[in-house]
N, C-alpha and C positions, 0 to 999 in steps of 0.2 A: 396771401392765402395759400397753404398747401397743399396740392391737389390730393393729399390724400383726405383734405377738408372738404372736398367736393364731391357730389351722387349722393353716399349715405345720410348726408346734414343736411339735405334739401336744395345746394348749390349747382351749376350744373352738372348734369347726368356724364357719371366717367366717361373717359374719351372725350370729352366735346371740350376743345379747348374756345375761351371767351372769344378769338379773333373769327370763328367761324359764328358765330353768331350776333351779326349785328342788328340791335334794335333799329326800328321805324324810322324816330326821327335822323339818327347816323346815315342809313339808305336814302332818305327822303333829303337832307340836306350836299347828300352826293349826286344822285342821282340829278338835282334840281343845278346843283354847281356846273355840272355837265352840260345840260342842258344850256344854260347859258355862255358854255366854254371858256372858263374860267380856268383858275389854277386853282390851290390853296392859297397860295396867296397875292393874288389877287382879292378872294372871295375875304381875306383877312382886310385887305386896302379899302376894298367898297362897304362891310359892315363894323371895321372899326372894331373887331373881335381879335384877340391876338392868336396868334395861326394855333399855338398848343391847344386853346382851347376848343377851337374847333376841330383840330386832329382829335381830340379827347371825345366830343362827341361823334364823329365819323368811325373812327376807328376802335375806341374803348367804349364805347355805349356811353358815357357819362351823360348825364340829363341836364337838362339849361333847365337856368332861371326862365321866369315869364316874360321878364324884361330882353334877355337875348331871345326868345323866341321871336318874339315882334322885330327884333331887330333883322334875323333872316326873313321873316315873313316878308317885307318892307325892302329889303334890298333886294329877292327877288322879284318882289314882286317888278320894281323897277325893270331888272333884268331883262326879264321875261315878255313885258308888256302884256302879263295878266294878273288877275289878282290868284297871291297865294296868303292863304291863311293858316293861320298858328295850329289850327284842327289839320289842316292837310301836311303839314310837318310832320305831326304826331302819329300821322294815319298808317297802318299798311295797308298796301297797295291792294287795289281790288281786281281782279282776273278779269280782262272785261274781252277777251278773243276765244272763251268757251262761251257754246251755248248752253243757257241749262234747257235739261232733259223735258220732255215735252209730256 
């Protein structure tokens, strides 16, 4: 894609290059890798995902199958020692240190 294919054609808004914008699940599956202090590729060893495709999702937005959703669901959940679920992968994150207004 050419950026001059992007802003006017509905892609993203000039200036905003694709790496500064990463979707949910990319955040949600780094963020959660962290948590468990993991590498990439470790986190490629414990779900049996080959490391590109999960740099693809972290890093390029790309969107997983159903079938690999479950599969991070499921390995972190291990990780973690709580349940994480395929909606909370998907999810962005909710502000929960402001209070709302009164």
């Amino acid at each position: 894609v050419c950026s001059s294919d992007l802003g006017a054609s509905g892609g993203q808004p000039d200036g905003i290059e694709p790496a500064q914008v990463q979707p949910a699940l990319g955040r949600n599956i780094n963020r959660l890798r962290k948590e468990c202090g993991w590498s990439f590729d470790l986190l490629s060893e414990k779900t049996g995902l080959d490391k590109k495709l999960i740099l693809g999702h972290v890093n390029e937005g790309k969107p997983a199958q159903v079938r690999t959703l479950k599969t991070y669901a499921d390995t972190f959940t291990k990780g973690l020692n709580r349940p994480v679920s395929v909606a909370e992968l998907e999810s962005s994150p909710i502000n929960t240190t402001e209070t709302p207004p009164a």
